[in-house]
MIBA-226646 format. One record per residue (C-alpha): residue in three letters; z, x, y. Coordinates in nm, 2 decimals, padded with zeros to 4 digits, always signed. Example, Ala and Ser with C-alpha at 12.3 -4.5 7.8 and 13.67 -1.06 7.14 Angstrom:
2
["ALA"; [+00.78; +01.23; -00.45]] ["SER"; [+00.71; +01.37; -00.11]] 
//
This chain:
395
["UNK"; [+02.02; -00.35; +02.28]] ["UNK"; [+02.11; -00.41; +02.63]] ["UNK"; [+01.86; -00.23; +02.90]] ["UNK"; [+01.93; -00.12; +03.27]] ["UNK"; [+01.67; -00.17; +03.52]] ["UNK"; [+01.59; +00.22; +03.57]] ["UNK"; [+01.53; +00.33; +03.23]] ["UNK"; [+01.54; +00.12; +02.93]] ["UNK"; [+01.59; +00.14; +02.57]] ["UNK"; [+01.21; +00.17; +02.52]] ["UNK"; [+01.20; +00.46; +02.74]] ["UNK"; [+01.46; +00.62; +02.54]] ["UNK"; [+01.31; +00.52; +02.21]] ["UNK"; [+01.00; +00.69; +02.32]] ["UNK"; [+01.19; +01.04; +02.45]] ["UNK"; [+01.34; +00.99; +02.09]] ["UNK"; [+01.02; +00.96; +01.92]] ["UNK"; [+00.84; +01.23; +02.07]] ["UNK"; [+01.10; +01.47; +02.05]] ["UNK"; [+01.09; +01.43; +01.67]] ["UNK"; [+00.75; +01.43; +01.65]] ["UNK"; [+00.76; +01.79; +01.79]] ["UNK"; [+01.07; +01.86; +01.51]] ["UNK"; [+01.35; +01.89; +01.78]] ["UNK"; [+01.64; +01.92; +01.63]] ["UNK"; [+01.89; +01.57; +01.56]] ["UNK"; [+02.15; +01.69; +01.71]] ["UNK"; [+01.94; +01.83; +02.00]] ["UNK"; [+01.78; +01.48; +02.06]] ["UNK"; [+02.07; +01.29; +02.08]] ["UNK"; [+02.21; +01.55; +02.34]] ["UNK"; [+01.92; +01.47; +02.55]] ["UNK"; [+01.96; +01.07; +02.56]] ["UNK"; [+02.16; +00.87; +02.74]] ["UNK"; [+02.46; +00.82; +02.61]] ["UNK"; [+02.44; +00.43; +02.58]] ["UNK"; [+02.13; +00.46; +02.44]] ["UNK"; [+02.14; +00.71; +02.18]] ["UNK"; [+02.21; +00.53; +01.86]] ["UNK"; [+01.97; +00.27; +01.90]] ["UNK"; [+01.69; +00.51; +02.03]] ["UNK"; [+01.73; +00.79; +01.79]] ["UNK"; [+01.76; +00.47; +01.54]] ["UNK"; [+01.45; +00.35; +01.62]] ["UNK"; [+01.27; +00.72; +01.65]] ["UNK"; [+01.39; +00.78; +01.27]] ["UNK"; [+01.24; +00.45; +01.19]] ["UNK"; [+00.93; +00.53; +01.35]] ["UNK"; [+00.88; +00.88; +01.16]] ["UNK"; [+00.94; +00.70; +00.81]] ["UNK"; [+00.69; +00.48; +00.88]] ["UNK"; [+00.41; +00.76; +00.98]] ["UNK"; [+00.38; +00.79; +00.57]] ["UNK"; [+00.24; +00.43; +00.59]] ["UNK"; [+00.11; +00.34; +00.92]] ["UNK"; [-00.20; +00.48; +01.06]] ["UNK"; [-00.01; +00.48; +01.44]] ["UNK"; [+00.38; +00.31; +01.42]] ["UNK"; [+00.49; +00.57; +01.72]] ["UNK"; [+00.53; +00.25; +01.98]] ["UNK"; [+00.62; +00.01; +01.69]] ["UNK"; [+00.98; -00.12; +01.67]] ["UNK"; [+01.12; -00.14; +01.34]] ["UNK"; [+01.50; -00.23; +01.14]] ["UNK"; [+01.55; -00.07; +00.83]] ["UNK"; [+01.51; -00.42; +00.63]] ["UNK"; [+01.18; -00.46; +00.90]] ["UNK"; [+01.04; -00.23; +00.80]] ["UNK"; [+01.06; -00.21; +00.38]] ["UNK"; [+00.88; -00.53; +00.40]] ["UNK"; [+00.61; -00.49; +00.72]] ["UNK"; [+00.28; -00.50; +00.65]] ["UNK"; [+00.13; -00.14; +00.68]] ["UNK"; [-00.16; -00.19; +00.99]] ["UNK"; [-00.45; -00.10; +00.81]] ["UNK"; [-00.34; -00.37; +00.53]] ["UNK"; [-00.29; -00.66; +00.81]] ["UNK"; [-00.61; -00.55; +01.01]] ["UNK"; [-00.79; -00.58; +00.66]] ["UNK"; [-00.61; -00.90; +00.58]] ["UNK"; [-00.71; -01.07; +00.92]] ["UNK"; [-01.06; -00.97; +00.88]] ["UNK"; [-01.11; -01.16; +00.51]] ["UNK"; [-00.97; -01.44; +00.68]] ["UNK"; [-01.22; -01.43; +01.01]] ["UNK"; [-01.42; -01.73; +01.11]] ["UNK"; [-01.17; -02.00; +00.84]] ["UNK"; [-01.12; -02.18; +01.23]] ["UNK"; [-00.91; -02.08; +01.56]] ["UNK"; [-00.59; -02.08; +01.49]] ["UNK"; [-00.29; -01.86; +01.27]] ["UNK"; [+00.03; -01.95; +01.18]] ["UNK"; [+00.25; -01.68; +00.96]] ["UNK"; [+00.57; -01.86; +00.90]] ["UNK"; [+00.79; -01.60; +00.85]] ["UNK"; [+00.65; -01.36; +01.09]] ["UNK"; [+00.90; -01.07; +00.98]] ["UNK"; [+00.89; -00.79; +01.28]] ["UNK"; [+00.48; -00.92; +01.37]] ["UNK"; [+00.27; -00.65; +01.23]] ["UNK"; [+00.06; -00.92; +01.05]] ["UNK"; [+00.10; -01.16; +01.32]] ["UNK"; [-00.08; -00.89; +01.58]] ["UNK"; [-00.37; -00.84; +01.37]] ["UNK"; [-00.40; -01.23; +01.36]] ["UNK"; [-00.37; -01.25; +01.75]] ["UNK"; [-00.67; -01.01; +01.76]] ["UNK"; [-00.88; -01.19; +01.49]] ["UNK"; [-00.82; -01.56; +01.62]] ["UNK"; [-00.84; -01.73; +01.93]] ["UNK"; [-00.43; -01.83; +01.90]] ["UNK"; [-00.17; -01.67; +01.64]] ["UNK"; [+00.18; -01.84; +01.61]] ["UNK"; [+00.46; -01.65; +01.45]] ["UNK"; [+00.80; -01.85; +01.33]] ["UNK"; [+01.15; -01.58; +01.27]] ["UNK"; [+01.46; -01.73; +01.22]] ["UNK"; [+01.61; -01.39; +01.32]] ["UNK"; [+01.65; -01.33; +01.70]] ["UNK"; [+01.65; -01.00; +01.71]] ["UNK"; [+01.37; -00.96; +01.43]] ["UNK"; [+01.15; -01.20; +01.68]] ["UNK"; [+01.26; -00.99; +01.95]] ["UNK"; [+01.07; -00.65; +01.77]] ["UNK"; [+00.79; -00.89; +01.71]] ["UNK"; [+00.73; -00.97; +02.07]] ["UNK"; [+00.78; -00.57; +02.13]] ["UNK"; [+00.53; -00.48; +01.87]] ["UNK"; [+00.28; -00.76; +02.00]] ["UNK"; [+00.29; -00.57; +02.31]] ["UNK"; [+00.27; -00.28; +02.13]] ["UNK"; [-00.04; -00.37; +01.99]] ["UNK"; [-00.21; -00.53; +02.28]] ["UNK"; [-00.18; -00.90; +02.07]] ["UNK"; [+00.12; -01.05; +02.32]] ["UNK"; [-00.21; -01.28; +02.49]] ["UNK"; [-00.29; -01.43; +02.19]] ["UNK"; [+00.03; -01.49; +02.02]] ["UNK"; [+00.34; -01.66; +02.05]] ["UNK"; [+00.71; -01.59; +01.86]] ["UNK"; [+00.91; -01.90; +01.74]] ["UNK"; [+01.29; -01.87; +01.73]] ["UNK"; [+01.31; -02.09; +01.41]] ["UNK"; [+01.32; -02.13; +01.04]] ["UNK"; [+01.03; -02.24; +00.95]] ["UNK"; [+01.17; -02.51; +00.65]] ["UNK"; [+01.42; -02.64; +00.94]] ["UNK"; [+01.35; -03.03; +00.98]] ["UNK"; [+01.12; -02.98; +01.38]] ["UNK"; [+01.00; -02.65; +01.32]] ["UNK"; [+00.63; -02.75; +01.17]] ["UNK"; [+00.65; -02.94; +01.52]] ["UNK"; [+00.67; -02.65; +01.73]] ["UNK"; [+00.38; -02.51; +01.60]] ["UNK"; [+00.03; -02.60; +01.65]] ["UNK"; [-00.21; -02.74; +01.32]] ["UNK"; [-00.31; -02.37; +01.18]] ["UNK"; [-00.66; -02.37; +01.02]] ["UNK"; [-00.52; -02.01; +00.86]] ["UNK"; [-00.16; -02.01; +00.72]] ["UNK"; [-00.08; -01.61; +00.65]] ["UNK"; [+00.31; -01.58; +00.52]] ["UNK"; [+00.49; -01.25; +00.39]] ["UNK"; [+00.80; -01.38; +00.24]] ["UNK"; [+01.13; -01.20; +00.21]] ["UNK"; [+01.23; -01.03; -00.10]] ["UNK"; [+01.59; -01.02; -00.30]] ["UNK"; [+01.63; -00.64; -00.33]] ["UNK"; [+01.87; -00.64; -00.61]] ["UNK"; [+01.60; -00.87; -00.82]] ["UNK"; [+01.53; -00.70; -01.18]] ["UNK"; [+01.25; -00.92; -01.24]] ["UNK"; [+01.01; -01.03; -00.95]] ["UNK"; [+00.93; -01.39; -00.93]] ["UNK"; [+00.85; -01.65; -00.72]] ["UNK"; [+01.23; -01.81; -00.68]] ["UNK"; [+01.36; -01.50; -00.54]] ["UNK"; [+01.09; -01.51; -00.24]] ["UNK"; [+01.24; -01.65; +00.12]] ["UNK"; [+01.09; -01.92; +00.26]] ["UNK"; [+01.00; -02.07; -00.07]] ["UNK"; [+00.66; -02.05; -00.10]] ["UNK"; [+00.61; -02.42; -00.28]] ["UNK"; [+00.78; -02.56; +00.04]] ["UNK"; [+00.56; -02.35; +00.31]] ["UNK"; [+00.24; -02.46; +00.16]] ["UNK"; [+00.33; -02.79; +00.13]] ["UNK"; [+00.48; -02.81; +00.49]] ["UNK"; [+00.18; -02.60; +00.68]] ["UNK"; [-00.13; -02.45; +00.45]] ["UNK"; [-00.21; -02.84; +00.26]] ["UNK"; [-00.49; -02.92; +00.52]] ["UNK"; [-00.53; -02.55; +00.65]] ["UNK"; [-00.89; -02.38; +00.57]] ["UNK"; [-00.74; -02.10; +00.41]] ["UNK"; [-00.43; -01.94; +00.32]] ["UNK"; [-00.28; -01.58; +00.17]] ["UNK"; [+00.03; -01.50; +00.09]] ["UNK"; [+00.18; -01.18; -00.03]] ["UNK"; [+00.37; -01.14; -00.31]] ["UNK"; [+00.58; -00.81; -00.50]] ["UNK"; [+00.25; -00.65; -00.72]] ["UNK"; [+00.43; -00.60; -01.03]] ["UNK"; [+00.50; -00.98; -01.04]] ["UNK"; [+00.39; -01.20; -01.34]] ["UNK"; [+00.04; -01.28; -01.26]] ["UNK"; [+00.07; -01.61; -01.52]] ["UNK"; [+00.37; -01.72; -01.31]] ["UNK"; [+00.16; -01.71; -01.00]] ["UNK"; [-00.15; -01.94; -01.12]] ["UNK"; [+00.11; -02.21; -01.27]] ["UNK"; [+00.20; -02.26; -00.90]] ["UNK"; [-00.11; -02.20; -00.67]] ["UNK"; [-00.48; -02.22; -00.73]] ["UNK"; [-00.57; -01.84; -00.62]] ["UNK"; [-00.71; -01.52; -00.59]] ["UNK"; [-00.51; -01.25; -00.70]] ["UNK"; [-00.63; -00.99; -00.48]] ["UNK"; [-00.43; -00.67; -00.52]] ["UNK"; [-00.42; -00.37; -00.25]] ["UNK"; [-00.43; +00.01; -00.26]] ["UNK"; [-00.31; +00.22; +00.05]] ["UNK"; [-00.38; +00.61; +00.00]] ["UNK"; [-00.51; +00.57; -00.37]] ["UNK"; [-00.19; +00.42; -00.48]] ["UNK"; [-00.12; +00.00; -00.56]] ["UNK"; [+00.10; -00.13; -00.23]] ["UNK"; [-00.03; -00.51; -00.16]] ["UNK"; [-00.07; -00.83; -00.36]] ["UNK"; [-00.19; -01.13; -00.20]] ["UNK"; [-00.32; -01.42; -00.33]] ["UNK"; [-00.60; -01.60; -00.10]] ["UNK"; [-00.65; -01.98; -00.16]] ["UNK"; [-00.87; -02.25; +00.03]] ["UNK"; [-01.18; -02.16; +00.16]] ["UNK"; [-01.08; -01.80; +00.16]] ["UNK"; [-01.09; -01.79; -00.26]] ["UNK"; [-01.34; -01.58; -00.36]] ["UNK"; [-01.23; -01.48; -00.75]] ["UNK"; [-01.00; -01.52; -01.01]] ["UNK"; [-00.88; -01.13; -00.96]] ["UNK"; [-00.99; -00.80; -00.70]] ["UNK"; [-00.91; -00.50; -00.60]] ["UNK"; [-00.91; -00.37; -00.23]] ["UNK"; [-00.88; -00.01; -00.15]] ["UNK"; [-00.79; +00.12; +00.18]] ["UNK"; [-00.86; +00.28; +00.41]] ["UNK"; [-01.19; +00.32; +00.24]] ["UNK"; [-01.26; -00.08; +00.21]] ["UNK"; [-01.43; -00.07; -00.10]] ["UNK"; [-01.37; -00.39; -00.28]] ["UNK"; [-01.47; -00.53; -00.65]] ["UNK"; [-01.36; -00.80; -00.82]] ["UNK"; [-01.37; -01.01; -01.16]] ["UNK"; [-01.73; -01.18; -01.08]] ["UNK"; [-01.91; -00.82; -01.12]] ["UNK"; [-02.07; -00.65; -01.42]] ["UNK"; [-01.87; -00.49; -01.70]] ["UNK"; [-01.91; -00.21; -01.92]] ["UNK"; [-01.78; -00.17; -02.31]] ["UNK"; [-01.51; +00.14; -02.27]] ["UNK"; [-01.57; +00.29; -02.55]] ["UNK"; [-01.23; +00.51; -02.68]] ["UNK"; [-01.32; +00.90; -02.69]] ["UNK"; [-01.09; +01.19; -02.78]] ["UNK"; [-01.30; +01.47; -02.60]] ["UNK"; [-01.39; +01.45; -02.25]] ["UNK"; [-01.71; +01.48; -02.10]] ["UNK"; [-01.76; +01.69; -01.77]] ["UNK"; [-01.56; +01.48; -01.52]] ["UNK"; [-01.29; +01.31; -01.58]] ["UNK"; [-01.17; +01.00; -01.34]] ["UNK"; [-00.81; +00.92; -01.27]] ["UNK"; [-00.81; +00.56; -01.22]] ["UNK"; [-00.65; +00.36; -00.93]] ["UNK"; [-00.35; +00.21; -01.11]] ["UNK"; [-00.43; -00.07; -00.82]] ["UNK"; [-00.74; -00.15; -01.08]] ["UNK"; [-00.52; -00.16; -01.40]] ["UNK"; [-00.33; -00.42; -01.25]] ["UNK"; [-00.57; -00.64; -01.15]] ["UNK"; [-00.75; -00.58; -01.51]] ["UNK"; [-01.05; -00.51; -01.37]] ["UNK"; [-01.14; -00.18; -01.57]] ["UNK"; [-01.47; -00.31; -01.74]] ["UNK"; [-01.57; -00.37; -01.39]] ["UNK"; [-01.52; -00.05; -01.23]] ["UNK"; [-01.66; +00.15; -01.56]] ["UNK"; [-02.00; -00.04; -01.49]] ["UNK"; [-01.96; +00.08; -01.09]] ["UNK"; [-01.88; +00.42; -01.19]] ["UNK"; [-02.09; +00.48; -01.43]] ["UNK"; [-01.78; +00.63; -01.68]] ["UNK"; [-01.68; +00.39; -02.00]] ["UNK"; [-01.55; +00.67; -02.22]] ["UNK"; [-01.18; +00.56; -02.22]] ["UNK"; [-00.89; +00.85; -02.22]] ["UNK"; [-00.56; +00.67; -02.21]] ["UNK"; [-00.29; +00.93; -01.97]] ["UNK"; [+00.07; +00.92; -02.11]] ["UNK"; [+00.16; +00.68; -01.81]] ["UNK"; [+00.18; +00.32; -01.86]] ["UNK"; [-00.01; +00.23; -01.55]] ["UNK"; [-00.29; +00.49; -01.56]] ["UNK"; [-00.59; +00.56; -01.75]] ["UNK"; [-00.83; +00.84; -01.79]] ["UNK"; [-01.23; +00.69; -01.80]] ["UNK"; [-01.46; +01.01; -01.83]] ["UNK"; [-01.85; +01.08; -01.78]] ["UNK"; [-02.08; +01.29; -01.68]] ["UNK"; [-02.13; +01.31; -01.32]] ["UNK"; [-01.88; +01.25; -01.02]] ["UNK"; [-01.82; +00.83; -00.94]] ["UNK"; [-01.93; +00.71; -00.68]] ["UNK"; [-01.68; +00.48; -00.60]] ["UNK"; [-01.33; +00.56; -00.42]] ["UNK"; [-01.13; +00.34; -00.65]] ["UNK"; [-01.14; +00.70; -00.89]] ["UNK"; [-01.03; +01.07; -00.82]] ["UNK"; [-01.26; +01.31; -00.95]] ["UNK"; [-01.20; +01.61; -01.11]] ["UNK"; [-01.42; +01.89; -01.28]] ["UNK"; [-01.31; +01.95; -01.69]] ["UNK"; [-01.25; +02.34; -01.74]] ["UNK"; [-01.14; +02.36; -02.07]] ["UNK"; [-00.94; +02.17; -02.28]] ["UNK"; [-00.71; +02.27; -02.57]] ["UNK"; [-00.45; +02.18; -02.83]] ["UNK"; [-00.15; +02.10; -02.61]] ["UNK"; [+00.06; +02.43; -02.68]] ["UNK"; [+00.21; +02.59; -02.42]] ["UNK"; [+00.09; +02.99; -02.51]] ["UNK"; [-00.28; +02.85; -02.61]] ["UNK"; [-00.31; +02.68; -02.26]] ["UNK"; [-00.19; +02.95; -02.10]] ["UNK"; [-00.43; +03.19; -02.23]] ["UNK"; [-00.68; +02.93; -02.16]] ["UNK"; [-00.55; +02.95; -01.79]] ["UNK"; [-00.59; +03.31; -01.77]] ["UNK"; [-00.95; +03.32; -01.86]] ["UNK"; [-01.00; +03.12; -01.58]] ["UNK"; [-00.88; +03.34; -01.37]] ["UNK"; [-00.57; +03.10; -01.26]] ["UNK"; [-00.27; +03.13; -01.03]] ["UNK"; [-00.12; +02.82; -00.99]] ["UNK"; [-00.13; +02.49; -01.20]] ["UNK"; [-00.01; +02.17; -01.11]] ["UNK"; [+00.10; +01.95; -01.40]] ["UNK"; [-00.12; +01.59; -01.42]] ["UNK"; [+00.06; +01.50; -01.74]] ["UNK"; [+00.34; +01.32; -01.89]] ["UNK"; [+00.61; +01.54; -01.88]] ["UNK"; [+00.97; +01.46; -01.83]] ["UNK"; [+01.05; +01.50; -01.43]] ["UNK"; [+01.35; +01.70; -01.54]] ["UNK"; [+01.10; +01.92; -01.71]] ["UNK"; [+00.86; +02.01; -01.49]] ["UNK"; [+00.94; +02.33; -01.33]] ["UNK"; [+01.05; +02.48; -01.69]] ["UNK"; [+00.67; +02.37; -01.81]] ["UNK"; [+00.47; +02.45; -01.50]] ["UNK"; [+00.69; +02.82; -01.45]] ["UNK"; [+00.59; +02.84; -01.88]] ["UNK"; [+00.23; +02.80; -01.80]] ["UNK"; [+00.24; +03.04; -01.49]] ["UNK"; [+00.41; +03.34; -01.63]] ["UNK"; [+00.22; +03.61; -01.61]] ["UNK"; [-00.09; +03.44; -01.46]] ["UNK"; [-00.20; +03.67; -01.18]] ["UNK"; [-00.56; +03.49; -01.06]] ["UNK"; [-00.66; +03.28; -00.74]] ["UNK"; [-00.78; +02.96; -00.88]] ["UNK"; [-00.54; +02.68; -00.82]] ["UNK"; [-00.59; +02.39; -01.11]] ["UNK"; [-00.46; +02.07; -01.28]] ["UNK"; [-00.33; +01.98; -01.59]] ["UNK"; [-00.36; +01.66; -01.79]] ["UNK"; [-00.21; +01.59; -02.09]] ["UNK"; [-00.38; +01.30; -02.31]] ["UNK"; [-00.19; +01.29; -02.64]] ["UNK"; [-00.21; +01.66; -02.81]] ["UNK"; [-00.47; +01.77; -02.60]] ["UNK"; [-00.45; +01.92; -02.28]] ["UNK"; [-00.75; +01.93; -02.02]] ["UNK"; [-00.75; +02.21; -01.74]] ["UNK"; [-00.96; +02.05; -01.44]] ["UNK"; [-01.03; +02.10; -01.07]] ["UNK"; [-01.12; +01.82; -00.76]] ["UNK"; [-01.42; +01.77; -00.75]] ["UNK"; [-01.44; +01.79; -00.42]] ["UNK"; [-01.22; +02.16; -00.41]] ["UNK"; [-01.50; +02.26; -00.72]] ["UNK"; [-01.76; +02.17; -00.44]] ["UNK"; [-01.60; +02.41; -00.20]] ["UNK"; [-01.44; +02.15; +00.06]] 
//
């Protein structure tokens, strides 16, 4: 990524970027760079646009492929830095990746040091510290962080933050196929730190996890769907298990009242699709008591569940959604149902086979002719016509 002294690869990675962002054309964009910088700056433009579906602003942010399948989404590190706020001065992440996490630390403490092993992985984390107004504050270390010297070239952290590597090709997610092992960074940095978090895959075995660290298992939604798992130990521990949903912010964990879900076939006159963020932390009892909603309908999806109730939730850990009618589920029956209420257009909420869909949905549509647009669920036989709530409320 060599640069000339008149215009430099960053220049060219912003032409790149905002000549995307206004849907020029590839060909077009590349025929408007400088030749040795076209690659590399359309590279990085492309880059940039993936991550818009994850990061609230990535358009100056410097990203690899690998970089960025495993950075840390901004609103998920800004949150992250703030649990850990006032647990000392200074942050050390150990394997600092591309430094998404590692800016937000930089804003949150007074000094923020980042170890890479990667050159030119700690070379898009000093680019994305400027990026993010954090270079001040924090410092990149060409290292790895298990090498005998490295703990040396760092100061004594009082907040140990680390995002280790995954093995891509891993069937199972545990904790040998993390890099840096875990075992050895907490050992070598976190032991007398105030607090510590590190992130782990979600779907990993929760039981695996507290035979090797003392923890909170705090798991993260982005947009409504489960993204993040960290565990927070130390002073920083608050629970056995949460939930965090962004970018709301609303949090509950395993400390807070539960209610008895009861099982019901029918539903009542809202019907919550539950975060699949709060199946996996178990904490289902907990947010039936917040919402208000323990009738239990299980979805034909492994990870979902249905609660229902009588009024709208006041939580954001649910989407809401108006019941319309419900019948047997047959394909002629539901359509009729449909037409009554003066349908048009129905999107499917059910567990159909993806290979299906269109041949269902386009079943259910024939001959519907109306303006309303509405859901489907399917629980078991049954299926249940609904709206948003917030689409029933005219928004």
């Amino acid at each position: 990524m060599a640069e000339d002294d008149e215009y430099t690869l960053a220049d060219a990675a912003a032409a790149a970027t905002r000549m995307l962002k206004h849907k020029v054309s590839d060909a077009e964009i590349k025929d408007l760079l400088p030749e040795h910088y076209q690659d590399d700056a359309f590279a990085i433009a492309r880059l940039r646009n993936k991550a818009s579906d994850r990061f609230e602003d990535p358009w100056e942010l410097w990203f690899t492929d690998q970089g960025l399948r495993y950075a840390t989404p901004d609103r998920v590190a800004r949150a992250r830095a703030q649990r850990l706020e006032g647990f000392g001065d200074v942050a050390v992440d150990p394997a600092c990746g591309v430094g998404i996490q590692l800016a937000f630390l930089a804003r949150t403490f007074e000094q923020a040091v980042g170890i890479e092993r990667d050159e030119e992985t700690a070379e898009l984390a000093e680019r994305n510290l400027q990026a993010l107004g954090a270079e001040a504050e924090a410092e990149v270390v060409v290292a790895d962080a298990l090498d005998p010297g490295a703990r040396d070239r760092v100061p004594d952290p009082d907040v140990v933050v680390c995002d280790p590597a995954r093995d891509p090709e891993a069937e199972r997610r545990t904790l040998d196929d993390l890099s840096p092992d875990l075992g050895k960074i907490h050992a070598r940095y976190a032991e007398d730190a105030q607090a510590w978090c590190y992130e782990l895959p979600p779907m990993i075995d929760p039981d695996r996890v507290r035979e090797a660290f003392e923890a909170e298992l705090a798991y993260t939604s982005l947009n409504g769907d489960l993204n993040r798992l960290a565990i927070y130990g130390g002073q920083a521990r608050e629970a056995d298990r949460s939930a965090l949903t962004l970018p709301a912010g609303e949090r509950i964990d395993d400390r807070e009242p539960t209610s008895e879900l009861v099982s019901v076939e029918e539903p009542d006159e809202i019907l919550h699709r539950v975060d699949r963020t709060i199946v996996r932390a178990q904490l289902l009892p907990q947010l039936a008591h917040r919402a208000n909603a323990d009738g239990l309908l299980s979805e034909e999806h492994p990870r979902r569940y249905l609660l229902t109730s009588d009024r709208p939730a006041a939580t954001a850990f649910t989407n809401d959604f108006q019941v319309l009618d419900t019948h047997t589920w047959n394909l002629m029956g539901l359509r009729e149902k449909l037409k009554r209420l003066d349908a048009g257009h129905v999107t499917l909420r059910a567990g159909i086979d993806p290979d299906r869909y269109w041949d269902v949905r386009n079943a259910l549509e024939e001959g519907l002719e109306g303006s309303v647009s509405v859901q489907l669920f399917r629980v078991g036989d049954q299926g249940i016509i609904v709206r948003p709530v917030d689409q029933q409320a005219g928004n």
